[in-house]
N, C-alpha and C positions, 0 to 999 in steps of 0.2 A: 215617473210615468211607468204603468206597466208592461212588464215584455214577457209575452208569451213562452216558456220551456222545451224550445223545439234544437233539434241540432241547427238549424241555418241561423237560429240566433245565438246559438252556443259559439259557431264559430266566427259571426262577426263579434263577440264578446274577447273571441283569444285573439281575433287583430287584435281589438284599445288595447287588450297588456300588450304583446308584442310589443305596441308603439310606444311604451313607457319602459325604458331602460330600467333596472330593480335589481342592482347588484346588494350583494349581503349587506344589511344593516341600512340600506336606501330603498328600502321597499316600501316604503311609505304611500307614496302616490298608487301603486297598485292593491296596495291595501283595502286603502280606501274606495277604488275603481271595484272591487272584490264585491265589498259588505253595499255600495249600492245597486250593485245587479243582484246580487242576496236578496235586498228587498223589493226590486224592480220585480225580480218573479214569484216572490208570494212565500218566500222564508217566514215560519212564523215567528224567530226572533234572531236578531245578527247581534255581534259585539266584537269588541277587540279587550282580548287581554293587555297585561302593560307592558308586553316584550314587544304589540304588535302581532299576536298572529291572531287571523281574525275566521270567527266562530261563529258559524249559523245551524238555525236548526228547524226541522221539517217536522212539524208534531205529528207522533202516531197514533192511529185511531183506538190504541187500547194499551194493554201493558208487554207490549212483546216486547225483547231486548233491545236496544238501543246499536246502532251500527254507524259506523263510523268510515266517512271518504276524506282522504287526504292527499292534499299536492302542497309541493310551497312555492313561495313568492318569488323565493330571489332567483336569479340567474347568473350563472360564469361570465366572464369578460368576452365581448365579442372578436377583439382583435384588430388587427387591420380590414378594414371596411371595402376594400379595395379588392380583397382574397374572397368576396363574396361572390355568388354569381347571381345573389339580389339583396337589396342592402340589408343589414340585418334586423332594423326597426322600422321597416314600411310594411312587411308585415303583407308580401305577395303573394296572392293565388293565382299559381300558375299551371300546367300541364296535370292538373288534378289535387295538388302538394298547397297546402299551404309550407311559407318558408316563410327563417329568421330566426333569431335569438328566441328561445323557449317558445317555438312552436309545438316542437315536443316535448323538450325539459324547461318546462310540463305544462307550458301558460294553455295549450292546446286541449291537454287532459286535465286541466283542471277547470275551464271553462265546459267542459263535456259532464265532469263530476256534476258541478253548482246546476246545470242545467237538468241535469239527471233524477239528482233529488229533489228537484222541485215537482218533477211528473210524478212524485208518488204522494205528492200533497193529498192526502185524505183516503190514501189506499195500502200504505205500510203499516201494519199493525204495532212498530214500535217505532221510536223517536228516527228520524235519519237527522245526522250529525256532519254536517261538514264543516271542518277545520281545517284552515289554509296558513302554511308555518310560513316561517323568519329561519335565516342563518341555516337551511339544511345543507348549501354547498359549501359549511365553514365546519362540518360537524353536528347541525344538530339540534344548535339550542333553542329552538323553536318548539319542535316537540317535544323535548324533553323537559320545557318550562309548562308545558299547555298540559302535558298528566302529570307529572310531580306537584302538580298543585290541584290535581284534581278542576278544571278548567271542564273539562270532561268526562265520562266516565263511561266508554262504550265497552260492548260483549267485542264487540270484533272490529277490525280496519282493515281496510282497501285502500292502499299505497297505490296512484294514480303513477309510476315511475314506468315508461316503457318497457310493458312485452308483449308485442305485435299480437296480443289475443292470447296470451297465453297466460293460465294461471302458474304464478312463481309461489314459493314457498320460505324463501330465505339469501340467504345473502354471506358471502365473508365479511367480516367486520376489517376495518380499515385505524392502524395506527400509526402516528407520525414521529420518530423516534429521533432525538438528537443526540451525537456523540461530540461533547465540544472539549478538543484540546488545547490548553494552555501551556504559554511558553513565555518567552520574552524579547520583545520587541526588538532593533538594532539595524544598524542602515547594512544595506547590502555589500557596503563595498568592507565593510569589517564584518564577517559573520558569525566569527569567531566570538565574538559579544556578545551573541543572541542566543536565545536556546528558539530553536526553529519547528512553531505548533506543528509543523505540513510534516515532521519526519514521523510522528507519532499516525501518520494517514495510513500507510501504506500496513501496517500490525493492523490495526482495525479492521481493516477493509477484507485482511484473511481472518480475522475472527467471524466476519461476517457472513463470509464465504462457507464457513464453515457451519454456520447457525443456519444458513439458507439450506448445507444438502441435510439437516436433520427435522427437517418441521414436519408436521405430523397433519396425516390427510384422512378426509373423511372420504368418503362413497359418494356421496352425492356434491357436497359441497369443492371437491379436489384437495389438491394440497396449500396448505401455509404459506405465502410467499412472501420472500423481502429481498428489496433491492436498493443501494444505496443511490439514491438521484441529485446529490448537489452537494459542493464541499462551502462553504462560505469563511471567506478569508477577512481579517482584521487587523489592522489596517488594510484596507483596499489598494494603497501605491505598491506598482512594479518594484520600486526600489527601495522596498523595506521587507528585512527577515518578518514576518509576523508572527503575532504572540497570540494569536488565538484561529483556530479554526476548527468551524462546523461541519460535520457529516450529519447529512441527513439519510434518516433513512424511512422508507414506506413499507410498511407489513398488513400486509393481506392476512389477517389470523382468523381463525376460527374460532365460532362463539365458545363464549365460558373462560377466557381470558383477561387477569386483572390488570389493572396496569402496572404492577407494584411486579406480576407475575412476570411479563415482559420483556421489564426493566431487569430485572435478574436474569431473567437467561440471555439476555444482550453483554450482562456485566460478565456473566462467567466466560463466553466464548472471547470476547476480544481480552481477556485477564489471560486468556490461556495462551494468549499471544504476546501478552504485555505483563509478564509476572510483578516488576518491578517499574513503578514510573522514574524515570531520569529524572534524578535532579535538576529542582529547578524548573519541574512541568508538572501537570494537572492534567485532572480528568473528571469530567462530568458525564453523566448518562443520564439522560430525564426523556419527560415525556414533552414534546413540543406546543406552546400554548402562545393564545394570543389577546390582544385585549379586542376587546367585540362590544362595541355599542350598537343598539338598537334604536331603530329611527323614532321612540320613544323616550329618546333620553339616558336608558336604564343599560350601564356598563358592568361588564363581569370581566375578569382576566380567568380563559376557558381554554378547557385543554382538546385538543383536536380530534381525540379519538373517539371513532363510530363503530358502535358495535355489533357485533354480527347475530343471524338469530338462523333457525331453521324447525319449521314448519313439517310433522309427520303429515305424507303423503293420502296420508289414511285418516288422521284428524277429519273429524264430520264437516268442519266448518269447507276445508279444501275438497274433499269430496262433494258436498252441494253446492260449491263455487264451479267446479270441473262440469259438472252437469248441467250447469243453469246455462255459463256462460255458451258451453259445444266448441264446435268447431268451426270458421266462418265458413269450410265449406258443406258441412252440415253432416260430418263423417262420423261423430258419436262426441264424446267430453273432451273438454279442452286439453292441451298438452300439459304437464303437470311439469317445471323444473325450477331450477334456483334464477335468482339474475348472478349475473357477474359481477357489478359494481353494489355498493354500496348505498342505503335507502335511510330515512327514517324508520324503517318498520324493525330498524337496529334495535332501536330505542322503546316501542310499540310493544313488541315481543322481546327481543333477547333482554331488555330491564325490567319492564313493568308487565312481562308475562301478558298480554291480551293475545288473543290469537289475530292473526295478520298476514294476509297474502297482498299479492299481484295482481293487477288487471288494468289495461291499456293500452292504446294502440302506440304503434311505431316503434323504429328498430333501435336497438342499443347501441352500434356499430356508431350513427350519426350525435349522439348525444356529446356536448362539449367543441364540437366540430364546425365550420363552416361553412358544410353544406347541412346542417338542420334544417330538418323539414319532418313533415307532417301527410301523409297520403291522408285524404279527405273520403276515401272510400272506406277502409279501414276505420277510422275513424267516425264515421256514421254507423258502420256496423255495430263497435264497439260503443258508442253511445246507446242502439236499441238493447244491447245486452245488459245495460246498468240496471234497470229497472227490476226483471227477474232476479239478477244477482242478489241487490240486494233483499228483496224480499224470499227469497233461497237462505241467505243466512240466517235470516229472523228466524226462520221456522226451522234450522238444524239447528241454531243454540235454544230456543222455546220448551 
């Protein structure tokens, strides 16, 4: 049946996701919920790649460059259901807000996107492209399947990821680093038998200390950060010395960083605390990985790291994005800055170079949180501004 491209269908379109749970690699159901409102509002052709991310497209009336909106599918784990103050897949409109699990991130903006470029059905003068990923709260590999294979091929992308109307620009890149020590096993009440992985913790953790005050900051993006967030011990019983234990650690780095690059400067600083491994124990340093199937079947064992990119303020594409989008109170161009967290447009820009900003409503503070929500004002605003936007970049990259 057809449905007309208006925001009040847009947002009963981001309840049905809402009410379909779409954790990484179960996004299937919303997939498919996706590519039939794709065609419900006059997409002239939809499709799913074999990872699952699923691909429509709005034919332009001539050869202008191709632009590209993206959000993705999946969503973080809700939590306790009971810590909500409305449950997280009913999917309520309340005091103005829509609320619930990716009302913001992003089922909200990405039902705003699909509806968006269907209003320029026969008035963009190049292709508009929306592509809806897989796996971007695991890393990534969504988009990173959907242009490494050429899946599509835009001049530019609009990452749909929360900023309350503001054009962003880039991002720190985000890696997941393991430091895992080996020891040897032995019950607690001899421990003299064991070589104990937890004593090699505490050298680490000042190597770490000491790689955290030397990271290196950019002007706009800030500085490097890491932080160690979890030890994971093996065996798991109280009363066993353990023979192996995980540090993890999270690094906020700055784009242009390999993983190879990393892993060496994680090696030197805790060496310069652990010159010598004690007999009898081990040391690993790698990059943290997981296996990842996609709700198509198709598994990879994939490494976690997303990488960062940053956008000149002055680049034409940001500059006619600043302008088109304004200010929603109508004060001149929109605010120009980085987001804080981590995007697909890692992958967009900082790997495969397209150029690639920000635009969308809602606050980043709520994002992964319990009280997710959605202001519905904002969100209409930034729905009228899709339109312009995108035909603003057609005509800076033309």
């Amino acid at each position: 049946m057809a449905v007309e491209p208006t925001f009040e269908n847009a947002i009963s379109f981001a309840q049905d996701l809402i009410r379909i749970p779409s954790l990484s690699g179960e996004e299937g159901d919303v997939a498919r919920r996706v590519k039939e409102e794709m065609e419900a509002v006059g997409f002239d052709e939809t499709r799913f790649d074999d990872l699952g991310n699923v691909i429509g497209v709005v034919r332009g009336t001539g050869e202008g460059p191709p632009v590209m909106l993206n959000c993705h599918m999946d969503v973080v784990a809700e939590g306790a259901h009971e810590d909500w103050d409305h449950p997280p897949f009913a999917a309520v409109i309340e005091d103005g807000h829509l609320h619930g699990r990716g009302s913001m991130d992003i089922k909200g903006p990405l039902a705003l996107q699909t509806h968006a470029a269907a209003c320029l059905k026969g008035k963009a003068p190049g292709d508009v492209i929306v592509a809806h990923t897989v796996f971007e709260e695991r890393g990534g590999w969504g988009m990173e399947h959907l242009l490494a294979n050429k899946e599509v091929e835009p001049a530019a992308v609009i990452i749909g990821e929360a900023t309350k109307g503001d054009v962003t620009t880039g991002h720190r890149g985000r890696a997941e680093v393991e430091i895992v020590l080996n020891g040897l096993a032995g019950h607690a009440s001899a421990p003299d038998r064991a070589r104990n992985a937890l004593d090699l913790v505490p050298p680490v953790l000042r190597g770490l200390d000491d790689l955290r005050a030397s990271q290196r900051t950019d002007p706009v993006l800030g500085t490097a950060s890491l932080v160690a967030t979890g030890i994971d011990v093996l065996p798991e019983s109280r009363n066993v010395v353990p023979d192996q234990a995980v540090v993890v650690v999270d690094w906020r780095v700055l784009p242009g960083n390999t993983d190879e690059e990393l892993l060496d400067e994680v090696r030197k600083a805790v060496f310069r605390q652990i010159p010598g491994i004690p007999e009898g124990m081990g040391m690993e340093i790698r990059m943290a990985k997981e296996h990842q199937r996609a709700f198509t079947g198709r598994g990879e064992l994939r490494d976690l790291f997303t990488p960062g990119f940053l956008m000149d303020d002055e680049h034409p594409v940001i500059q006619a994005a600043a302008e088109a989008v304004g200010r929603r109170d109508g004060s001149g161009p929109a605010k120009v800055r980085p987001w804080t967290f981590a995007t697909d447009g890692g992958w967009s820009a900082g790997v495969f170079g397209i150029p690639t900003l920000g635009f969308a409503p809602g606050e980043e503070r709520f994002a992964h949180t319990n009280r997710e929500c959605l202001e519905l004002g904002e969100a209409e605003w930034a729905f009228s501004r899709h339109p312009e936007l995108i035909l603003a970049l057609q005509k800076a990259l033309g």
